[in-house]
NUNU-480309 format. One record per residue (C-alpha): x negated, y, z negated; residue number from 1. Coordinates in steps of 0.25 Angstrom, whole numbers, padded with zeros to 4 digits. Layout:
! NUNU-480309
u = X; v = Y; w = Z; nr = NUM
...
! end
This chain:
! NUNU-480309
u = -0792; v = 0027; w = -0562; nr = 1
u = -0788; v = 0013; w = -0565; nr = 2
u = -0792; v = 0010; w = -0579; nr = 3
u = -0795; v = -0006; w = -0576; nr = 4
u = -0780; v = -0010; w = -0582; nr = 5
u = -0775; v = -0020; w = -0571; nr = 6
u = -0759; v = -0020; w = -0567; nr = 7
u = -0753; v = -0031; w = -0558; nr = 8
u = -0741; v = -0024; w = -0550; nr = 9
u = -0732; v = -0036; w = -0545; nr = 10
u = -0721; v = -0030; w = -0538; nr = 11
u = -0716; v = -0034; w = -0521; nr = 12
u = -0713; v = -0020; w = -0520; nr = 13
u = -0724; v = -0012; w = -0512; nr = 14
u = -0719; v = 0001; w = -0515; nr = 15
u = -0718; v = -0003; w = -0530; nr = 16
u = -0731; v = -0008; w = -0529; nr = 17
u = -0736; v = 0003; w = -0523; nr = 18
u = -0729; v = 0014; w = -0535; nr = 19
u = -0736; v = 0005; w = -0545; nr = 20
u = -0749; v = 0008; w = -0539; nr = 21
u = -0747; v = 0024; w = -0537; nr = 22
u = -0742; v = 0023; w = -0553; nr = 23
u = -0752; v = 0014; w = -0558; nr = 24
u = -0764; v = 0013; w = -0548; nr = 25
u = -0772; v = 0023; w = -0553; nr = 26
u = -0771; v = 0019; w = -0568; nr = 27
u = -0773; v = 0003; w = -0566; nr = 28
u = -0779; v = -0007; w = -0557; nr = 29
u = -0765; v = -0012; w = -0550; nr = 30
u = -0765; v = -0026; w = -0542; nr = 31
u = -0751; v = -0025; w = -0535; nr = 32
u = -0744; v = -0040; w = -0531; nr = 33
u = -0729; v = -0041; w = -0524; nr = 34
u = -0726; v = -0053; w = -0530; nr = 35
u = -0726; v = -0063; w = -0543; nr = 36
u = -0737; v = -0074; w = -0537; nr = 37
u = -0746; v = -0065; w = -0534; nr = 38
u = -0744; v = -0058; w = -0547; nr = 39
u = -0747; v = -0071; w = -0554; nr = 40
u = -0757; v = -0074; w = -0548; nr = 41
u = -0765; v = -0061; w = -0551; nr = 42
u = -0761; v = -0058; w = -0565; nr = 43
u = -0768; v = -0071; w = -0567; nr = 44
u = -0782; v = -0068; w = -0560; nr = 45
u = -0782; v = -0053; w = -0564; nr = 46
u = -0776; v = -0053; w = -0577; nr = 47
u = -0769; v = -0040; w = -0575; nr = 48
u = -0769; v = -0031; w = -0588; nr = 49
u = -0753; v = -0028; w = -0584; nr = 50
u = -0742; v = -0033; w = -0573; nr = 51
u = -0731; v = -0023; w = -0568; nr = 52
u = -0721; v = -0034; w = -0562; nr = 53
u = -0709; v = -0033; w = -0554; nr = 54
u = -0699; v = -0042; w = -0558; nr = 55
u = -0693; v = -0045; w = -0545; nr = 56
u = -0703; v = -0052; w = -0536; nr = 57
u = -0703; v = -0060; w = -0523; nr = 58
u = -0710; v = -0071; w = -0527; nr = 59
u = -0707; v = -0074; w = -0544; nr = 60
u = -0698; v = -0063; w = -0552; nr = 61
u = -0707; v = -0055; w = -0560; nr = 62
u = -0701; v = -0060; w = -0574; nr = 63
u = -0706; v = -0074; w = -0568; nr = 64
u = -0719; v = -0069; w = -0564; nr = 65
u = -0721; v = -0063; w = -0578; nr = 66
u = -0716; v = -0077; w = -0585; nr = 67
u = -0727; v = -0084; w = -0578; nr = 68
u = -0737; v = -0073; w = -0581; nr = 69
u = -0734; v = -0074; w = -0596; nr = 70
u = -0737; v = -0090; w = -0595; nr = 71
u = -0749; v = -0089; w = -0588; nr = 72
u = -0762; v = -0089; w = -0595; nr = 73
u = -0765; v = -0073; w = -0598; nr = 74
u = -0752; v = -0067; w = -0595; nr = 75
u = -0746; v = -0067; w = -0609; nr = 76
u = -0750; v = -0055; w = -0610; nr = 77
u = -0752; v = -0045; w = -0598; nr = 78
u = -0741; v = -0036; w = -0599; nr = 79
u = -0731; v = -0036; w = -0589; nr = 80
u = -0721; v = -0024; w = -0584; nr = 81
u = -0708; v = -0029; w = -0577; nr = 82
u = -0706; v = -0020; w = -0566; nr = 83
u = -0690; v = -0021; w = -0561; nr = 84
u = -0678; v = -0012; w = -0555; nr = 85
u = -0669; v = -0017; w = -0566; nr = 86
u = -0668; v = -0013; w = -0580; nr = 87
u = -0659; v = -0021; w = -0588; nr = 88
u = -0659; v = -0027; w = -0601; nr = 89
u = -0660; v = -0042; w = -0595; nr = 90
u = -0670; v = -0037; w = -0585; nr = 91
u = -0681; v = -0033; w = -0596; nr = 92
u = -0677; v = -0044; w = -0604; nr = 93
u = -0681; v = -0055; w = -0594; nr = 94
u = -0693; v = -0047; w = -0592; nr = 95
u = -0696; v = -0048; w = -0608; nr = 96
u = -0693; v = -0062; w = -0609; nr = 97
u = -0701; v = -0065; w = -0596; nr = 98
u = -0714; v = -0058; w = -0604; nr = 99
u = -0713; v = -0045; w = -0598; nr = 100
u = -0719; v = -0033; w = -0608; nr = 101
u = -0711; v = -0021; w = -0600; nr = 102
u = -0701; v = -0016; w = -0589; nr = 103
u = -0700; v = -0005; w = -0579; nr = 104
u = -0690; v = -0002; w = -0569; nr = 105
u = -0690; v = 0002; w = -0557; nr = 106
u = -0693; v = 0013; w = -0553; nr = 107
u = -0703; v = 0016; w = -0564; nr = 108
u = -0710; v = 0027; w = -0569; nr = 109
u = -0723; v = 0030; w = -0567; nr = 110
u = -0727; v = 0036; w = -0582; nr = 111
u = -0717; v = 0024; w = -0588; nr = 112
u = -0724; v = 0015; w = -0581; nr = 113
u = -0738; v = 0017; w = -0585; nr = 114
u = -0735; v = 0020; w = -0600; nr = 115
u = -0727; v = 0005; w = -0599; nr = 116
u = -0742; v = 0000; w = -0594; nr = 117
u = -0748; v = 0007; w = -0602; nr = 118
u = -0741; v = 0003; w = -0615; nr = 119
u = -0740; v = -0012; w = -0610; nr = 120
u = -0756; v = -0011; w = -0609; nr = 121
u = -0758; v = -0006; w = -0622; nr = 122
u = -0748; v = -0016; w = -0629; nr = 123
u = -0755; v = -0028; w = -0622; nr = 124
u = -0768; v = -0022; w = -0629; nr = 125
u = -0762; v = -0022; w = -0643; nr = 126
u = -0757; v = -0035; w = -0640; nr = 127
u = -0770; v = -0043; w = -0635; nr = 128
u = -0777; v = -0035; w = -0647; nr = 129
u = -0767; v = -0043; w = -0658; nr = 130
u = -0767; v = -0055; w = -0651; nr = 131
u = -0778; v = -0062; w = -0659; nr = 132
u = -0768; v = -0057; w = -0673; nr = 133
u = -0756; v = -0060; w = -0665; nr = 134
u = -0761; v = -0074; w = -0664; nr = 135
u = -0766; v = -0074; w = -0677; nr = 136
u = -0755; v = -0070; w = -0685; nr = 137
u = -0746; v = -0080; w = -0676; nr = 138
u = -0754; v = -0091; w = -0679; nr = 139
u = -0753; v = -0086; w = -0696; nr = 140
u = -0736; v = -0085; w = -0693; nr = 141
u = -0737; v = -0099; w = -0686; nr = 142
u = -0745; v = -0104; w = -0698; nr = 143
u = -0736; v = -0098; w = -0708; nr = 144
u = -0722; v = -0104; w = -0701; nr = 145
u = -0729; v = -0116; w = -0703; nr = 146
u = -0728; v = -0116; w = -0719; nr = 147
u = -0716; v = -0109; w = -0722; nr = 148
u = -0703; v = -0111; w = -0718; nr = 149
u = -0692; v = -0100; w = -0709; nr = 150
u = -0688; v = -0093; w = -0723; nr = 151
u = -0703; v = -0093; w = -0729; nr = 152
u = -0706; v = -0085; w = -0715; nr = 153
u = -0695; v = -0075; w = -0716; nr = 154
u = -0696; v = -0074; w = -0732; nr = 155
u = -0712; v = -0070; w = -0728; nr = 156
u = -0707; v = -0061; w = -0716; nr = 157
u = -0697; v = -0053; w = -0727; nr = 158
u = -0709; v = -0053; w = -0737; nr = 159
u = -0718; v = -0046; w = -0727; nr = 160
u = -0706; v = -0036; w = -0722; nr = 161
u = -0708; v = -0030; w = -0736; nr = 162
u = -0724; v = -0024; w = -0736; nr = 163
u = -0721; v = -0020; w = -0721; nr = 164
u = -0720; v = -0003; w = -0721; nr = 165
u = -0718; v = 0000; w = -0705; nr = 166
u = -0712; v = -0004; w = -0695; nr = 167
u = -0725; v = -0011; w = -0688; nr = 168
u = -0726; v = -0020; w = -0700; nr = 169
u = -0712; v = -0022; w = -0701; nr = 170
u = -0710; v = -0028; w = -0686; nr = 171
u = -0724; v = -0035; w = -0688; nr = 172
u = -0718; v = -0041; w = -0700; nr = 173
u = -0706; v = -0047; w = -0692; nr = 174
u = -0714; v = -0052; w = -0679; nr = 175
u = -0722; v = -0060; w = -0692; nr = 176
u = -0709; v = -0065; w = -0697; nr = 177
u = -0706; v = -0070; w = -0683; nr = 178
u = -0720; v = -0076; w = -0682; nr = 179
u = -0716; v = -0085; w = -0693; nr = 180
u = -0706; v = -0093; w = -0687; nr = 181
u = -0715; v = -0093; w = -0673; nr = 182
u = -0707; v = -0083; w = -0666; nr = 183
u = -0710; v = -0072; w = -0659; nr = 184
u = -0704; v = -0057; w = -0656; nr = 185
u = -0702; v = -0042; w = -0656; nr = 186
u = -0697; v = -0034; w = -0666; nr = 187
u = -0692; v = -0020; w = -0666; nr = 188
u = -0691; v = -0011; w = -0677; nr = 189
u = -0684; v = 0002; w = -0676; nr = 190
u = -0685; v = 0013; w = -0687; nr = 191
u = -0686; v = 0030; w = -0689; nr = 192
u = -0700; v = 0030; w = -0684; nr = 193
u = -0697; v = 0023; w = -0671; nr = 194
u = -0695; v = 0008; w = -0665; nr = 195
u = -0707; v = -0002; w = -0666; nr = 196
u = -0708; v = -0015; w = -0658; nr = 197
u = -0718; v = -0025; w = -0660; nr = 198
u = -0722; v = -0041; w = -0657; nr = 199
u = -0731; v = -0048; w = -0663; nr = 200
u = -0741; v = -0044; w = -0652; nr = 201
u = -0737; v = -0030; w = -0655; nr = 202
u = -0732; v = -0018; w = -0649; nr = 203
u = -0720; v = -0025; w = -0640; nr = 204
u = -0719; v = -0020; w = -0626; nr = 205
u = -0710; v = -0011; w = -0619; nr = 206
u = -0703; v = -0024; w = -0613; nr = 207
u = -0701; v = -0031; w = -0629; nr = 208
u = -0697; v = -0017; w = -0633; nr = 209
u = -0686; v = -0013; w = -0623; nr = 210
u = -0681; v = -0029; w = -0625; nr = 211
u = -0680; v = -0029; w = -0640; nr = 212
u = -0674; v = -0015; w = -0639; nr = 213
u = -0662; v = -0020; w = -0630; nr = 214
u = -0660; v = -0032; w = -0641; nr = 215
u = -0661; v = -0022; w = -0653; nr = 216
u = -0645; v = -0017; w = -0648; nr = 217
u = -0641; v = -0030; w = -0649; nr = 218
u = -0633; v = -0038; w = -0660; nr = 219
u = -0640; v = -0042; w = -0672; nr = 220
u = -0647; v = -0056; w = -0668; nr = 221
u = -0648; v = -0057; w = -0651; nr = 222
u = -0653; v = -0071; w = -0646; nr = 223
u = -0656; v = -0072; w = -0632; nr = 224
u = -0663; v = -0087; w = -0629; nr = 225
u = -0675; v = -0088; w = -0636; nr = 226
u = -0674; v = -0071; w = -0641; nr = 227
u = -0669; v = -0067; w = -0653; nr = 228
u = -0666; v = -0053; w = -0660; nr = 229
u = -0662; v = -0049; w = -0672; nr = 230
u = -0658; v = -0034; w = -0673; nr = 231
u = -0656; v = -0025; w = -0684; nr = 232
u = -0655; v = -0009; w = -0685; nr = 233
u = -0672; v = -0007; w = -0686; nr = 234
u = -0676; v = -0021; w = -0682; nr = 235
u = -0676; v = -0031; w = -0670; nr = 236
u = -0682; v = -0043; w = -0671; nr = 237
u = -0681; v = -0052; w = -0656; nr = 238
u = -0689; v = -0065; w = -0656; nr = 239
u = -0693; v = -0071; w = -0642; nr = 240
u = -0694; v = -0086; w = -0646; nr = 241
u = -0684; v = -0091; w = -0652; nr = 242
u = -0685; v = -0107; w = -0656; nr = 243
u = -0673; v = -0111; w = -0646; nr = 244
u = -0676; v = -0126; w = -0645; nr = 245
u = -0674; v = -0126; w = -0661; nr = 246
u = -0660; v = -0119; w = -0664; nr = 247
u = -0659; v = -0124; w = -0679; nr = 248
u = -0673; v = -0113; w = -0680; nr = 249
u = -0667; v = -0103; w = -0670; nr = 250
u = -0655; v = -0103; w = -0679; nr = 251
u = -0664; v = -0102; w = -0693; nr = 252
u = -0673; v = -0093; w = -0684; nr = 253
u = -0661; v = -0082; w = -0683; nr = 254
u = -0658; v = -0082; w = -0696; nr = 255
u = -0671; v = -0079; w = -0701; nr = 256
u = -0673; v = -0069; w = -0690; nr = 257
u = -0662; v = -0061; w = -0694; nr = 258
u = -0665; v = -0059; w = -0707; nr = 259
u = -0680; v = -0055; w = -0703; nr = 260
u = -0675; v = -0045; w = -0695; nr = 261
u = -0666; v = -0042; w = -0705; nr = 262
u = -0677; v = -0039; w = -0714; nr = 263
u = -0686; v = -0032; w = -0706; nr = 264
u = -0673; v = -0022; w = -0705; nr = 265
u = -0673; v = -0019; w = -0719; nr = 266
u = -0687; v = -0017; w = -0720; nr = 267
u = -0687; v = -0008; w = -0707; nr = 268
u = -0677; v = 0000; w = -0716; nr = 269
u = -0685; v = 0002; w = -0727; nr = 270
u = -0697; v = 0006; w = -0719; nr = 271
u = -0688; v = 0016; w = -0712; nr = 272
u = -0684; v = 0022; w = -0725; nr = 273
u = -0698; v = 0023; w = -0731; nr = 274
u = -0701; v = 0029; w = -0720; nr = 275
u = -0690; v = 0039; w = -0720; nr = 276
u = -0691; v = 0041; w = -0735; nr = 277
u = -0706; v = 0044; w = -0734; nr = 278
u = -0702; v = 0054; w = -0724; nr = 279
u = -0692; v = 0061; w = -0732; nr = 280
u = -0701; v = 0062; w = -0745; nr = 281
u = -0713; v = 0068; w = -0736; nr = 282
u = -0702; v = 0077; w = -0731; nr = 283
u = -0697; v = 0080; w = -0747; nr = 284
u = -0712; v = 0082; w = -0750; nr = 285
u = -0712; v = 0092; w = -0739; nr = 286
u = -0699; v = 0099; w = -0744; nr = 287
u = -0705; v = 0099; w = -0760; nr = 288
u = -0718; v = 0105; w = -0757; nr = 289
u = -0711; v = 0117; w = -0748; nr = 290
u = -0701; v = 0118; w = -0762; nr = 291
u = -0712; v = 0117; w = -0772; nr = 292
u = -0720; v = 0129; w = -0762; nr = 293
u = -0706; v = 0137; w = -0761; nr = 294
u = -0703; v = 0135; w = -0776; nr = 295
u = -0717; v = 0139; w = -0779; nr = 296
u = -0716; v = 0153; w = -0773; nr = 297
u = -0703; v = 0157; w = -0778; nr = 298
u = -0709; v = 0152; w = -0792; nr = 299
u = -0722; v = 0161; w = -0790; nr = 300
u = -0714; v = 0173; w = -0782; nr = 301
u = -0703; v = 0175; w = -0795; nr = 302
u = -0715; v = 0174; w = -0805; nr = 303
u = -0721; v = 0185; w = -0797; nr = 304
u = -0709; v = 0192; w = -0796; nr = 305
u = -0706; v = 0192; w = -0811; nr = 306
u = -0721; v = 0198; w = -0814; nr = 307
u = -0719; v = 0209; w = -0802; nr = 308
u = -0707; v = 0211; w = -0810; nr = 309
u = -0711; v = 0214; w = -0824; nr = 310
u = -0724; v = 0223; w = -0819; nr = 311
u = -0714; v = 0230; w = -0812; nr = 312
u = -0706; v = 0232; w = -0823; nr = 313
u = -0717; v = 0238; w = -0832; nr = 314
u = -0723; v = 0246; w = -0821; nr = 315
u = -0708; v = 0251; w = -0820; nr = 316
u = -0707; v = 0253; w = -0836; nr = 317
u = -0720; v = 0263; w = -0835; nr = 318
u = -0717; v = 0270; w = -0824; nr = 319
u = -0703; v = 0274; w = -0831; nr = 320
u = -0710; v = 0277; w = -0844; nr = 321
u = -0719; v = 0287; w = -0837; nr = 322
u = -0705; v = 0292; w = -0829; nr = 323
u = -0701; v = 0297; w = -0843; nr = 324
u = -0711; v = 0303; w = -0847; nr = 325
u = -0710; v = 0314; w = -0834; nr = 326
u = -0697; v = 0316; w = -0833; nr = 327
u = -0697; v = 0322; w = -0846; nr = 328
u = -0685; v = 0315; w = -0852; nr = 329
u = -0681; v = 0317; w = -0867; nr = 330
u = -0683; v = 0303; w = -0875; nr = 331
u = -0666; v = 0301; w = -0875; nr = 332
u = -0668; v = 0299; w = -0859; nr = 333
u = -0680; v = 0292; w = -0860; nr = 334
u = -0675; v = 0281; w = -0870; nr = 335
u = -0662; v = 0279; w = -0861; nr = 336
u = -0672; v = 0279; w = -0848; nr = 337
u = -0681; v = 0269; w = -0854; nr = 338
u = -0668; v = 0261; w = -0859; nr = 339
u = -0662; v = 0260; w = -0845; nr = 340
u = -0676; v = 0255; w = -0840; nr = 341
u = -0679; v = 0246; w = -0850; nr = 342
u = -0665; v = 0239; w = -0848; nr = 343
u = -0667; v = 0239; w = -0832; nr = 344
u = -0681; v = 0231; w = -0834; nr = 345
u = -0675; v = 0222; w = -0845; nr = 346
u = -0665; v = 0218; w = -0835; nr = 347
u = -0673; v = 0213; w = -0824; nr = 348
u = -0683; v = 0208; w = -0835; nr = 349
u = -0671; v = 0199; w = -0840; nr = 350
u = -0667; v = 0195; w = -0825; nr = 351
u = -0680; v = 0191; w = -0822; nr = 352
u = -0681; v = 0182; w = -0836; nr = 353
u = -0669; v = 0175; w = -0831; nr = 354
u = -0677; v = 0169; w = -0820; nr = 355
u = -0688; v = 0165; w = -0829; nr = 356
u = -0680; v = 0151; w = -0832; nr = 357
u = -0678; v = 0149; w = -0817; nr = 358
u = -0692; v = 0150; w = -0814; nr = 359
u = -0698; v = 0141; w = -0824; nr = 360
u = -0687; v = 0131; w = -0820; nr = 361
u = -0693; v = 0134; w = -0805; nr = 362
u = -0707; v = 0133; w = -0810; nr = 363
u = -0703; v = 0119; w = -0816; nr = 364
u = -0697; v = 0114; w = -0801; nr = 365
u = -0709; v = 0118; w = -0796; nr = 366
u = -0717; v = 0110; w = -0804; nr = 367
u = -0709; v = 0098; w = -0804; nr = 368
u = -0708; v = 0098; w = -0788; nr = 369
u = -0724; v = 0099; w = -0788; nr = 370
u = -0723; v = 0087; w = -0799; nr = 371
u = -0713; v = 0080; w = -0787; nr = 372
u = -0723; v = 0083; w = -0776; nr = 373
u = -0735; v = 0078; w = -0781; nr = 374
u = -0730; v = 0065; w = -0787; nr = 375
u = -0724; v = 0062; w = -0773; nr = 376
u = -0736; v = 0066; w = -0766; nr = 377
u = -0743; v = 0055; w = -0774; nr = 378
u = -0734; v = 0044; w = -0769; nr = 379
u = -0739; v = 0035; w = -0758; nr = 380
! end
């Protein structure tokens, strides 16, 4: 059963449009057109939730199609999925820089395709519930660039790196920095927990992603036209608008770049190494409390082996008194017996006292491992 969500197919091929429907029919309400007119023309009377669009057309290629649908009133944000036989870094790019938000190729999986749809939808709801704080915080960044100069913006964008624990804040932090100066981007951050990309909007889609991703392997600064990236290690940061009409900005524009992203770096680093650190004493924690528990039965088991020792040793004495008495033995033999005896006990006695130090000294461990335990239990 359709659950309402409506999909514009836009491909000339019959028998593709025909393996969209068998894939999609019976989840969405599908409208299927041959060629970019047509699909012009009805994304702007239906308003389609989302556009699966072939990239080469008859008519108008679909990167064309998209770039007009991205200028048209309503169309900045429907989500659009390229759908093409190639698979090449310059192919995706185009389809990123003509406003595309994901690529599939030819032939296409059935269960890819669905989550892509699937994800894109949910993305395009995150983003169109931020919009009004997205608007509001652009027009704060815009208001602030107004009264502060290029270095008040980065010395403010380094100030807020520091209070910035995970790697969300952290990457929100830099698309704030960017908002200063009036740019826009994406930035990726890649750490021990996993690798997080995010625009001001949000969540970036699968299409940002896999772009930012190819540029991530490049040198340290890339410029292509009016795109930027600065990469390090952990952090990416690629701006889409850079001033080109103004090359004295661009050029201050790098440089401050550079170091934000440089920044954002370091701090990157020292969240991963909280995180690991806080990992490693949780994992020492574990390991203290299993020692504290081992220590603490050795301790109670040689305390109760010294008392099983010295009631055995007295029941051992009485028994042998009561020995000499019924074997009849003169009181010469019972002296040397008795002497033999008392010698044998006072052997084991002494060996036993020889451990007394050690286990007051493994009492003492004990104690100040429980004393460890505690206080770094109490810490935050």
């Amino acid at each position: 059963m359709s659950d309402g969500t409506k999909i514009l197919v836009v491909d000339d091929d019959a028998f593709t449009r025909e393996l969209f429907d068998a894939a999609l029919g019976g989840n969405y309400q599908l409208q299927l057109v041959e060629n970019g007119r047509d699909a012009l023309m009805i994304a702007d009377a239906e308003r389609p939730d989302l556009i699966l669009l072939d990239v080469e057309l008859p008519d108008i290629d679909g990167y064309e199609v998209c770039r007009k649908l991205r200028q048209a009133e309503g169309g900045a944000d429907v989500p659009v999925i390229f759908v093409s036989g190639h698979d090449g870094i310059e192919d995706r790019i185009k389809g990123y820089e003509s406003g595309g938000d994901d690529y599939v190729v030819k032939p296409f999986e059935q269960k890819e395709l669905l989550a892509k749809i699937v994800r894109l939808l949910r993305i395009t709801d995150e983003r169109r519930s931020l919009g009004d704080r997205a608007s509001s915080a652009s027009q704060t960044a815009m208001t602030a660039m107004t009264s502060m100069s290029e270095m008040g913006a980065l010395l403010q964008s380094l100030q807020s790196f520091n209070g910035c624990g995970d790697q969300t804040a952290l990457a929100d932090a830099a698309l704030a920095g960017l908002g200063y100066y009036g740019l826009q981007g994406i930035v990726q951050i890649r750490a021990t927990a996993g690798t997080l990309t995010r625009t001001a909007q949000g969540t970036a889609s699968p299409l940002e992603t896999s772009v930012i991703g190819h540029m991530a392997g490049m040198e340290r600064i890339v410029q292509f036209q009016s795109r930027l990236a600065v990469n390090y290690p952990r952090v990416t940061l690629m701006v889409k608008d850079m001033p080109l009409a103004d090359p004295d900005r661009c050029g201050r524009l790098r440089d401050h770049l550079a170091v934000l992203a440089e920044s954002a770096e370091v701090r990157a680093a020292a969240i991963d190494a909280t995180i690991s650190a806080q990992k490693r004493s949780t994992a020492i924690g574990r390991v203290i409390d299993s020692i504290i528990a081992t220590l603490g039965e050795i301790d109670t088991g040689q305390r109760q082996s010294r008392i099983a020792t010295q009631l055995a040793v007295d029941a051992f004495t009485g028994q042998m008194e009561q020995a000499y008495v019924s074997v009849a033995l003169s009181e010469a033999q019972e002296d040397l017996m008795a002497e033999i005896v008392r010698a044998g006990l006072n052997r084991i006695l002494d060996a036993q006292s020889a451990e007394l130090d050690l286990q007051d000294r493994l009492s003492s461990i004990i104690a100040e491992l429980k004393d460890i335990a505690a206080v770094d239990g109490a810490k935050p």
